[in-house]
N, C-alpha and C positions, 0 to 999 in steps of 0.2 A: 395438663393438656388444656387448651383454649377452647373450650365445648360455648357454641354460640347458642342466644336464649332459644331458639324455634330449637335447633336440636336435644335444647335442655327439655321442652316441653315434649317432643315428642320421643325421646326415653322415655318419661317417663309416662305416656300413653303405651308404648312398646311393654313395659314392663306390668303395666294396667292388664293392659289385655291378659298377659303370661298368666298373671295372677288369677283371670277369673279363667283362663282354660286349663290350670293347674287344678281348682278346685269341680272342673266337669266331670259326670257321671257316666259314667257308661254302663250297659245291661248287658248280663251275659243270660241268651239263648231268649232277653226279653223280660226275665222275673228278677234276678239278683241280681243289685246297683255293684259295680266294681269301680273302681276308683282309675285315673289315671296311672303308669307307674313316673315316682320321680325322679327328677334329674338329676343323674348327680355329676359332680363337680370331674372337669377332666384338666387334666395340666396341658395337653392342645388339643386345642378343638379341631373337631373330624371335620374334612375338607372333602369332596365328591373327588372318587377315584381319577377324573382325566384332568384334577388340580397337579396332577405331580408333586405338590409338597405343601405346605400351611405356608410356607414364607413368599414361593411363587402367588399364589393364589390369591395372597395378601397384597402383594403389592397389583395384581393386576383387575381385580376385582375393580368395577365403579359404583356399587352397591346400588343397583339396575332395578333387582327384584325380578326381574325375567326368570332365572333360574325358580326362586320359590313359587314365581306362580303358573310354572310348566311339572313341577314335582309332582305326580299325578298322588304317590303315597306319601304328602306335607312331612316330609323329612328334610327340608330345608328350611331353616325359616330363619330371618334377620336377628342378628346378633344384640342386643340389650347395651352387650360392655362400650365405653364411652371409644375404647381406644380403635373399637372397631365396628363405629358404629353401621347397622344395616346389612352390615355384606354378611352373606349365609354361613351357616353353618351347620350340620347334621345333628339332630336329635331325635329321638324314636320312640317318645311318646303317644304320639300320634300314627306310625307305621316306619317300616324300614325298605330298605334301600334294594333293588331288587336288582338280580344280575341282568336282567334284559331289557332295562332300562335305562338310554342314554337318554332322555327328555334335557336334562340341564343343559348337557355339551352342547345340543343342537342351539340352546334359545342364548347361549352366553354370548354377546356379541363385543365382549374385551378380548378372550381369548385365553380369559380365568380357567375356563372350564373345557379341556379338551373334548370332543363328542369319540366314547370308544364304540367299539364292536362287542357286542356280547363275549364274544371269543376273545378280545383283548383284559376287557373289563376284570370276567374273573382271575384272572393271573394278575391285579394288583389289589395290594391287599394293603389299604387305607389306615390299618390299626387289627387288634387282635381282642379277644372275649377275657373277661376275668371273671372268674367263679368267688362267689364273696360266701362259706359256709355258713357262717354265722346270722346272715337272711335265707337260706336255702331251706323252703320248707320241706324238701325231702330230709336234709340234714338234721332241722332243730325240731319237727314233726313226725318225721317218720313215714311222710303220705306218700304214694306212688305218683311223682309227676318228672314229664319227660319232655315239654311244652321246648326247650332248649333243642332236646336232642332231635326230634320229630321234624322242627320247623329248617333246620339249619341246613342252606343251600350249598354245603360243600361238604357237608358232612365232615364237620371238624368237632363234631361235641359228641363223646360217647360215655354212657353210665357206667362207673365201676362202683365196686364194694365200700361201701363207708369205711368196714374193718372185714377186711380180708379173711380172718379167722376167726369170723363170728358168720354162719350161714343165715342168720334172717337179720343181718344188718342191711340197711335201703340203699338203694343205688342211687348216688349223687354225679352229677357232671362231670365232666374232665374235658376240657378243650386242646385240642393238638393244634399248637398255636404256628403251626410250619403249613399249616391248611385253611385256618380260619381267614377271612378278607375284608371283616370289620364291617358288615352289613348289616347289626343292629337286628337281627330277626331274634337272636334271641333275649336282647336287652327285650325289645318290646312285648315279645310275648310271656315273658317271665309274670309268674301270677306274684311272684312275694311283695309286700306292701309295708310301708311307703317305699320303699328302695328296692330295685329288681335285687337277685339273686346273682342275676348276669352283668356285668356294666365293658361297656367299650374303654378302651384303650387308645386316644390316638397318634399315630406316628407322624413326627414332624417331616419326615420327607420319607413318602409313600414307596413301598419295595412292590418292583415290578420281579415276580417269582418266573423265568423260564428255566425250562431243563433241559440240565446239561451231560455230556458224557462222562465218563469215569474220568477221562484225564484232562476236560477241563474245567473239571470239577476239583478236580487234588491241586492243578494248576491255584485256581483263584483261590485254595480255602490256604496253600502253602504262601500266597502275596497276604492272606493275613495274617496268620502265624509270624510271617517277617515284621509285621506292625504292630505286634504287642499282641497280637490273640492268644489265648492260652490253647484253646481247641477251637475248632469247627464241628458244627453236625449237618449231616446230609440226609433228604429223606427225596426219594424218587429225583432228583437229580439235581435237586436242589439245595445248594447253602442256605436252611430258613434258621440258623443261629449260630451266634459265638459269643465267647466273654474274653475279657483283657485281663491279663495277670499271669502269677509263672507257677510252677509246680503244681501239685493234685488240687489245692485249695479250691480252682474256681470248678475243677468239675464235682467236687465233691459237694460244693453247695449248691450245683445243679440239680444234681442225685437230689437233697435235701429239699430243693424248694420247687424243681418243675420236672421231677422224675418222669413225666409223661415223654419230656423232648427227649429222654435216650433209649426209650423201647423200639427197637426197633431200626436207628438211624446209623451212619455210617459214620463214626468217631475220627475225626483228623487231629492227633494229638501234636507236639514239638517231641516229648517225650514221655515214653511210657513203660512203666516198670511192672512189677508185680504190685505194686497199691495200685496204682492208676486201672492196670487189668481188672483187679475186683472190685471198681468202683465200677468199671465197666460193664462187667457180667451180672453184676446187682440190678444195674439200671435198663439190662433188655438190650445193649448193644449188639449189634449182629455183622458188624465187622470194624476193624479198627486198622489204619494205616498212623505208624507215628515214625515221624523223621527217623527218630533213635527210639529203637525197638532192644534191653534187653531179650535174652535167651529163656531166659526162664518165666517172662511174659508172656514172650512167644507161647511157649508149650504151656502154661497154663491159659491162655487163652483157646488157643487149640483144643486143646482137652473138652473145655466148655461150647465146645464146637461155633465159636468168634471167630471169622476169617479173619486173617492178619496178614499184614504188607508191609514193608518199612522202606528207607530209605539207606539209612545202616544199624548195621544189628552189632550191640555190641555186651558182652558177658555180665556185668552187672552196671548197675547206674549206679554214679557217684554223685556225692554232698556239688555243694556250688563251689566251692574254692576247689574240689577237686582233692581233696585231700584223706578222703574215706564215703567209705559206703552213705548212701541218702539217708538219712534218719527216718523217712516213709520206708521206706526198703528193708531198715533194720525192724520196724516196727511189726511189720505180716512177715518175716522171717520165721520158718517153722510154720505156720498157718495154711489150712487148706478152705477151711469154711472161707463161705464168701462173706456171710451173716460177720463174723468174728473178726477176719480181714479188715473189714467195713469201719466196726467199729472202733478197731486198731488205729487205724487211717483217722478215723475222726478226734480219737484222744488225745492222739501223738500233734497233731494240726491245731487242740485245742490250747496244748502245752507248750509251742511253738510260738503260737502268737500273743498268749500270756508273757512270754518271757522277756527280761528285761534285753534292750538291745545297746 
């Protein structure tokens, strides 16, 4: 890129500054110096909810500075990187982003920055929380802090059990990322040092969350399943996720990696058999509609009292060429534990993708 000398010199004034307000002190209650928390690295940088997306916002931005110096909580501030120089972007060092504040939208006079309504604002949700255990000093300390859960304006961070079957293990975070709307309150208030506990996540083109009825809800999560989704989940009427790919595989790494998105949500499978069911029942699902609903899904989900819907129901599920039973299927055959099921599903999935093809 052709970075001209006044803007070479003034990077690296921009980045001057960063340095010495990186290394500022702050007191808590007035006695104890606490340090800033630091920045860390995001793959896109978080853009103010009435940008509509990082690529919008990019190209209409004129790097003005009106928006950073209307931010009453200095959560915008001029970007350092060459490629974008000047024009804002959210960091929460210094404070976060607050639902009943449109200050930016108002002062942005490109048209970067739509101005929302409180009542608009929170139903978009900028980017999502990531819990990092391994700086989480309730985690690697054991201390009672809830600094996340307390401050969080949608109530999307709640404490559960470190280890479930240990009663005086400490309660660490959990963010229900189908609620969370990327407003940095609890990056910034995270006491863990050098690096929050909490860090934002941000989305290249911004989900405006409204809710919808039951049937146009099955309606949109069924136009994704047509385009490669393996499921949908729905939580208060809203599609807040899905992953691409075919058989139990991607819900099973859901279960695996963000078991909080299936407690509780409305499962829209292509197809679901008796593994997919007890991946289901494991992960807290509380109703499931799948195109092709087995029989004996059915009534085991039933059983587990999982309301269930289908599209066609039919006696068992077959392999992909259709030429015998699903090898998931043969797998939790005989099986009624969910725990055993579970793990069934996971071996047989292990031995699967091991295998030569």
């Amino acid at each position: 890129m052709d970075v001209s000398r006044r803007a070479f010199l003034a990077l690296g004034a921009t980045a001057g500054v960063a340095a010495a307000t990186a290394g500022d002190k702050l007191t808590d209650g007035g006695f104890a110096p606490v340090s800033r928390p630091g920045e860390p690295g995001r793959a896109t940088p978080l853009v103010p909810a009435g940008a509509r997306s990082f690529a919008a916002f990019d190209r209409a931005c004129v790097g003005c500075q009106l928006c950073v110096a209307a931010c009453p909580n200095h959560v915008l501030v001029p970007s350092s990187d060459p490629r974008r120089f000047l024009r804002p972007e959210m960091r929460f060092s210094h404070g976060y982003c607050r639902v009943d504040c449109n200050r930016c939208g108002e002062a942005c006079p490109a048209g970067a920055i739509k101005p929302l309504a409180p009542a608009e604002k929170i139903n978009v949700h900028v980017g999502h929380a990531v819990w990092h255990k391994d700086r989480c000093l309730a985690a690697t300390e054991g201390v009672e802090c809830h600094a996340c859960e307390r401050h969080c304006p949608v109530q999307a961070i709640v404490r559960v059990s470190l280890d479930k079957k240990n009663p005086k293990a400490p309660l660490v975070p959990q963010v229900d990322t189908s609620r969370c709307i990327g407003c940095g309150a609890c990056e910034h208030l995270c006491p863990a040092r050098p690096e929050p506990a909490m860090t934002l996540k941000g989305f290249a083109v911004h989900r405006v969350v409204t809710k919808m009825g039951d049937a146009d809800v099955l309606a949109e999560a069924k136009r994704l399943l047509s385009a490669k989704a393996a499921f949908a989940l729905v939580k208060d009427g809203v599609i807040f996720s899905y992953a691409k790919g075919c058989g139990v595989k991607p819900l099973l790494d859901r279960l695996e990696t963000r078991p909080e998105d299936l407690k509780g949500a409305w499962l829209i499978d292509k197809v679901v058999g008796r593994a997919a069911a007890a991946i289901a029942v494991k992960g807290g699902v509380k109703r499931v509609h799948a195109l092709t609903l087995s029989e004996d899904a059915e009534s085991f989900l039933r059983e587990k009292g999982v309301q269930t819907s289908c599209d066609e129901k039919t006696p068992k599920i077959l392999n992909r060429d259709k030429t015998g039973p699903c090898p998931m299927e043969e797998a939790v055959s005989g099986l009624s534990d969910v725990e055993k099921m579970v793990d069934a599903v996971a071996k047989k999935s292990a031995e699967l993708a091991a295998a030569p093809r």
